[in-house]
MDTraj code that builds the backbone (N, CA, C; nanometers):
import mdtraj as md
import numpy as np

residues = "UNK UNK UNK UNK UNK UNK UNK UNK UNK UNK UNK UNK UNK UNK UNK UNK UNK UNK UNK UNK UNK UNK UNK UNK UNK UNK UNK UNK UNK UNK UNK UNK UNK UNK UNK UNK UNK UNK UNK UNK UNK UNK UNK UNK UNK UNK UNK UNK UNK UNK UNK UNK UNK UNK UNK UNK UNK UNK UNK UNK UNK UNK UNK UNK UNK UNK UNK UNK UNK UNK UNK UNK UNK UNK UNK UNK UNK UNK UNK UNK UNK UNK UNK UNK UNK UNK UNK UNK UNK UNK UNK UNK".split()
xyz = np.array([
    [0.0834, -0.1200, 0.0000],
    [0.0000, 0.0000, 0.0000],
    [0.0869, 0.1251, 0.0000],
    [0.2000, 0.0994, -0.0916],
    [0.2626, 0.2249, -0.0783],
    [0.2508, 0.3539, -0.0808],
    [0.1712, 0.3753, -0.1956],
    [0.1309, 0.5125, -0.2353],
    [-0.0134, 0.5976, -0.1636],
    [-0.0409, 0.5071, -0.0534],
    [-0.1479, 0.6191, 0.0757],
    [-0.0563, 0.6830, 0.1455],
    [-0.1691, 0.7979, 0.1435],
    [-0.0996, 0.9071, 0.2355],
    [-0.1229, 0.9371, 0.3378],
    [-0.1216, 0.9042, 0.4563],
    [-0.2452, 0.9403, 0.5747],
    [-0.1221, 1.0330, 0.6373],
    [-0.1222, 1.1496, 0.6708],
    [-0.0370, 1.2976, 0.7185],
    [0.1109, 1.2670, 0.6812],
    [0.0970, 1.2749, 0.5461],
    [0.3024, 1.2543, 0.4751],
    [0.3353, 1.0737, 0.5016],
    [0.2773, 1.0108, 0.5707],
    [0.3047, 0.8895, 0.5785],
    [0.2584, 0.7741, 0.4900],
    [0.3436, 0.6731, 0.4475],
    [0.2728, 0.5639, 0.3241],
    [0.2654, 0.4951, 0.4262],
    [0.2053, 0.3508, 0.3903],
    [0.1558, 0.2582, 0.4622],
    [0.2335, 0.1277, 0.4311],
    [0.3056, 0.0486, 0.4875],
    [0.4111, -0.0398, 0.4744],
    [0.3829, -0.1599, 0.5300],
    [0.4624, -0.2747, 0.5037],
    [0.4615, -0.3713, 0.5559],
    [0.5588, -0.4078, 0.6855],
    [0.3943, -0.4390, 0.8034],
    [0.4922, -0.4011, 0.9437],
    [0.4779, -0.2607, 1.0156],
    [0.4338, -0.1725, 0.9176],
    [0.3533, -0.0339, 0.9838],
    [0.2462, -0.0909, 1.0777],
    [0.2130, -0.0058, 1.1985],
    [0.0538, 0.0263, 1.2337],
    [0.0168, 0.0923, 1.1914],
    [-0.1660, 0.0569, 1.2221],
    [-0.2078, 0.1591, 1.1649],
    [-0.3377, 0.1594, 1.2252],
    [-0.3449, 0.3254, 1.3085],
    [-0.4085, 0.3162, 1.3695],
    [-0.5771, 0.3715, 1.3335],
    [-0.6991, 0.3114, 1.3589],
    [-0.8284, 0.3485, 1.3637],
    [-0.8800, 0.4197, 1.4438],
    [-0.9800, 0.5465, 1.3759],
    [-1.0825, 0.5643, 1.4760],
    [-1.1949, 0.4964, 1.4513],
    [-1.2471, 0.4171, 1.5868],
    [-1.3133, 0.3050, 1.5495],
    [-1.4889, 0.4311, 1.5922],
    [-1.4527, 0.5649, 1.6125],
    [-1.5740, 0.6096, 1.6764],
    [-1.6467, 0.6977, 1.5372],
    [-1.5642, 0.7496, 1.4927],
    [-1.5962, 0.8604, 1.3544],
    [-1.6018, 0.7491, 1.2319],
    [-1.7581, 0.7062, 1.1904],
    [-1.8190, 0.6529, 1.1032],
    [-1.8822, 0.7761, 0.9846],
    [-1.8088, 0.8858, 1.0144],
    [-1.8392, 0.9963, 0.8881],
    [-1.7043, 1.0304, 0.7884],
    [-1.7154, 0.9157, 0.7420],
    [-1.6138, 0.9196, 0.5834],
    [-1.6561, 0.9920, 0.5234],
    [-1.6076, 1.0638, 0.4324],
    [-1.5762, 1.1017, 0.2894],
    [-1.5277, 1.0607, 0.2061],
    [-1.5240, 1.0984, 0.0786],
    [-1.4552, 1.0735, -0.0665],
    [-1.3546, 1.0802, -0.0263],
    [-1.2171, 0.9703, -0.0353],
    [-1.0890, 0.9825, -0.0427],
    [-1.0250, 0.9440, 0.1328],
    [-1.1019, 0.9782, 0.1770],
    [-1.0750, 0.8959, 0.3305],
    [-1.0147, 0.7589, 0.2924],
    [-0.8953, 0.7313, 0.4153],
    [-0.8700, 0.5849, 0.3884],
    [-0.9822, 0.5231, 0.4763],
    [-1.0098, 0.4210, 0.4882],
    [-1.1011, 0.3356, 0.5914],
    [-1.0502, 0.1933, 0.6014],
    [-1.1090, 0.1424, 0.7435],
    [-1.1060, 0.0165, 0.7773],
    [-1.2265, -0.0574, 0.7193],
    [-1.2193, -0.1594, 0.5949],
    [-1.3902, -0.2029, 0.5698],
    [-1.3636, -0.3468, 0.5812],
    [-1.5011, -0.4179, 0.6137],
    [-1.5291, -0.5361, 0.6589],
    [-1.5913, -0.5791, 0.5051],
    [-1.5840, -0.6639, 0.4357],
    [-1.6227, -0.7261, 0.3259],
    [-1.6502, -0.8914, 0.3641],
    [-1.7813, -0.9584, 0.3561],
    [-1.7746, -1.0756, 0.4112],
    [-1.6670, -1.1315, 0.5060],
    [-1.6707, -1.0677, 0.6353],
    [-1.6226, -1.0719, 0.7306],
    [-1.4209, -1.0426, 0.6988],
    [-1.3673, -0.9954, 0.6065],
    [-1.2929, -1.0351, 0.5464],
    [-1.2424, -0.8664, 0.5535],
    [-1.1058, -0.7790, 0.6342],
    [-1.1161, -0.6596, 0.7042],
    [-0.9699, -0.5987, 0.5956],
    [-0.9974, -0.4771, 0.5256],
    [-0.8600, -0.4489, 0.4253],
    [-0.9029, -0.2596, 0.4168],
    [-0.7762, -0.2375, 0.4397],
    [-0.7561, -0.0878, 0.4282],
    [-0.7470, -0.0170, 0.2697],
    [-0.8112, 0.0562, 0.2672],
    [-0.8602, 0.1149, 0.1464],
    [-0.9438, 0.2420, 0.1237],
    [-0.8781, 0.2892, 0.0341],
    [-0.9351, 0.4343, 0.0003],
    [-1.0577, 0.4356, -0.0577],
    [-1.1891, 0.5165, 0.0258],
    [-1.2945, 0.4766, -0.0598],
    [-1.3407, 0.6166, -0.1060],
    [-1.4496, 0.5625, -0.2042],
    [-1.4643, 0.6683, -0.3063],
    [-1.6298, 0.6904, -0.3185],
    [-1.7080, 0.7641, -0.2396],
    [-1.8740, 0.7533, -0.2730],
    [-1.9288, 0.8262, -0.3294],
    [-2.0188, 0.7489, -0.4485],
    [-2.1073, 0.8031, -0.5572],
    [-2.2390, 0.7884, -0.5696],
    [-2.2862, 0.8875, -0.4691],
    [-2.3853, 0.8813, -0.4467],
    [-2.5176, 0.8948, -0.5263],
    [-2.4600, 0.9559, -0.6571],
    [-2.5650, 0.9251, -0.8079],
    [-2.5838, 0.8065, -0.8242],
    [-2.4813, 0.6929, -0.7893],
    [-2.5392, 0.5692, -0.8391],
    [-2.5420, 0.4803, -0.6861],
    [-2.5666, 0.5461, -0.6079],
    [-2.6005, 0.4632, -0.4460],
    [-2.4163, 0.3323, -0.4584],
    [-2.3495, 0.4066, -0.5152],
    [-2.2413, 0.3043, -0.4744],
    [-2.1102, 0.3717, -0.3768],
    [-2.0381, 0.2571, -0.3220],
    [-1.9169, 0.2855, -0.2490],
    [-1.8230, 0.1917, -0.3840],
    [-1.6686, 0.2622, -0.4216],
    [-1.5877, 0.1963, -0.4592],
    [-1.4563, 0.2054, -0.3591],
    [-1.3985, 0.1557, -0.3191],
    [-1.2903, 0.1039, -0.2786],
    [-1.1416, 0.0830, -0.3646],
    [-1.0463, 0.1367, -0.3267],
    [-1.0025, 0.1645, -0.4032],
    [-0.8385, 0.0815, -0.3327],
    [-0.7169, 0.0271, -0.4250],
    [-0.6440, -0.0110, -0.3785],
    [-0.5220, 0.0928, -0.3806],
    [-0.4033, 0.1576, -0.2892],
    [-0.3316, 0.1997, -0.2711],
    [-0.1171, 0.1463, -0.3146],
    [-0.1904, 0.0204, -0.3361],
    [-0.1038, -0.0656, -0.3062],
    [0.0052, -0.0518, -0.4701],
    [0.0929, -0.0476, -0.4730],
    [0.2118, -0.0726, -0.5602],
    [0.1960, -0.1784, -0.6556],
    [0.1163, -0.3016, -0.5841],
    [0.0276, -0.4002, -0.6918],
    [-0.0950, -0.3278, -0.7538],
    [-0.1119, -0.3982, -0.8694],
    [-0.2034, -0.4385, -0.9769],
    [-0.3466, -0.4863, -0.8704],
    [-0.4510, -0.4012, -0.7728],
    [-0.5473, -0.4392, -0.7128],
    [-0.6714, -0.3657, -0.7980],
    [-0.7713, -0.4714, -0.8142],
    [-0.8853, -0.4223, -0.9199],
    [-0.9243, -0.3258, -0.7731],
    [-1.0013, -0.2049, -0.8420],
    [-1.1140, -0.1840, -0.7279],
    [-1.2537, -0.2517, -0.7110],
    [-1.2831, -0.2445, -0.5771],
    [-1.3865, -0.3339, -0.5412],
    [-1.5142, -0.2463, -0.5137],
    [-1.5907, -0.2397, -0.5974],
    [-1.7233, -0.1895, -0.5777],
    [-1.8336, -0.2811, -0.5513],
    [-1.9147, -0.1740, -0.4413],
    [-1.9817, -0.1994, -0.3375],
    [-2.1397, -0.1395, -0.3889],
    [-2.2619, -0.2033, -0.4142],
    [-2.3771, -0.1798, -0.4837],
    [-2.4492, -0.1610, -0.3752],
    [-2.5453, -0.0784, -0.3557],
    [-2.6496, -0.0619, -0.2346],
    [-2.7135, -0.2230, -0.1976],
    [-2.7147, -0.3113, -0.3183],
    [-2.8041, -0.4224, -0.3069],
    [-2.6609, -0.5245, -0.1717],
    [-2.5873, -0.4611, -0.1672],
    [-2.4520, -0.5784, -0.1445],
    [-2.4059, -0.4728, -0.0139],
    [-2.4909, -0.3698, 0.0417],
    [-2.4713, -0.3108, 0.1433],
    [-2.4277, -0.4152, 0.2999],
    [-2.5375, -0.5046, 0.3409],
    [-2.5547, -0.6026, 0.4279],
    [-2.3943, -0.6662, 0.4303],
    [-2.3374, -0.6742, 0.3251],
    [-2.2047, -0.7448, 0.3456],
    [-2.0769, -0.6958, 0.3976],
    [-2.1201, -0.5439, 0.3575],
    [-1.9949, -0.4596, 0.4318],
    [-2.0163, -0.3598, 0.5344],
    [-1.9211, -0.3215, 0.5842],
    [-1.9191, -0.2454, 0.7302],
    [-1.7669, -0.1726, 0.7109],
    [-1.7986, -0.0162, 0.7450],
    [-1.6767, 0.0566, 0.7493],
    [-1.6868, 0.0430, 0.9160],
    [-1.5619, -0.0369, 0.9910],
    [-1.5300, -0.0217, 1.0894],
    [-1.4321, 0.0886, 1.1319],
    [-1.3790, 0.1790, 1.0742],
    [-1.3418, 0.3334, 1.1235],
    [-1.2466, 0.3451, 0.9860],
    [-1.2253, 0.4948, 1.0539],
    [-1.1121, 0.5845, 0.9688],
    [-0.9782, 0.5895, 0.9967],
    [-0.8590, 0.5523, 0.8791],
    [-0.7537, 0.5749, 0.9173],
    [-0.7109, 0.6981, 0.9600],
    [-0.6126, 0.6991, 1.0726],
    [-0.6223, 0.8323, 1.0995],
    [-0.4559, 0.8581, 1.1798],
    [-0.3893, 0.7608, 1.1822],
    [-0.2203, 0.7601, 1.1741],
    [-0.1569, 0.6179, 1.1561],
    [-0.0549, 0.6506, 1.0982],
    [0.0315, 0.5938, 1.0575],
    [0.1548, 0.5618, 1.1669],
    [0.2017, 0.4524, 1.2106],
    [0.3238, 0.4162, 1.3014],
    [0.4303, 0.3153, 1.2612],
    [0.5519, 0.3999, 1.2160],
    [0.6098, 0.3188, 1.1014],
    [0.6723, 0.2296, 1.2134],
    [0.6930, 0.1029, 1.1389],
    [0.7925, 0.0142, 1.2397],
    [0.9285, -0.0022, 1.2474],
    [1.0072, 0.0526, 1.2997],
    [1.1839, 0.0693, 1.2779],
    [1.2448, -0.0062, 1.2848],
    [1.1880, -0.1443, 1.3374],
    [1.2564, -0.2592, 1.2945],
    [1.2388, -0.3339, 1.2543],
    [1.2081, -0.2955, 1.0854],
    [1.1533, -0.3836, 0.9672],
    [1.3121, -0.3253, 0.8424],
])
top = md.Topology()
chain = top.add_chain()
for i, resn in enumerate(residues, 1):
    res = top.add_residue(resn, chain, resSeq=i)
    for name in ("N", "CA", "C"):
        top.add_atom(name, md.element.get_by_symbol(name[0]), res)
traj = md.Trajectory(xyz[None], top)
């Protein structure tokens, strides 16, 4: 997830990364914590609310499709909070 930015910081392997698990008011471009069939991945989301969708978006240095989210396919996901710092690990 190299290329997120959460305050000058990318997101690494072996970083924390910390949630607010209380502020459930995202925006466009917010990173978030989302739950996808129980299944929990950090990602930039993107809401379009002309077409009742959330896309999700990958940050990562890999080749990740984005994963869009249809009002009908709401029940399956859950934004469990907002990224909101970064704690690099110094001994990685």
């Amino acid at each position: 997830m190299n290329r997120a930015n959460i305050d000058g910081k990318n997101i690494e392997d072996g970083d924390y990364v910390i949630i607010d698990a209380v502020d459930k008011d995202v925006r466009s471009n917010d990173y978030v914590l989302s739950i996808i069939d129980e299944m929990a991945n950090v990602k930039k989301i993107i809401i379009n609310k002309q077409h009742n969708q959330v896309c999700l978006t990958s940050e990562s240095t890999y080749n990740f499709s984005p994963i869009y989210i249809e009002e009908s396919e709401a029940a399956h996901f859950y934004i469990s909070g907002k990224v909101i710092q970064v704690i690099k690990n110094s001994t990685m």
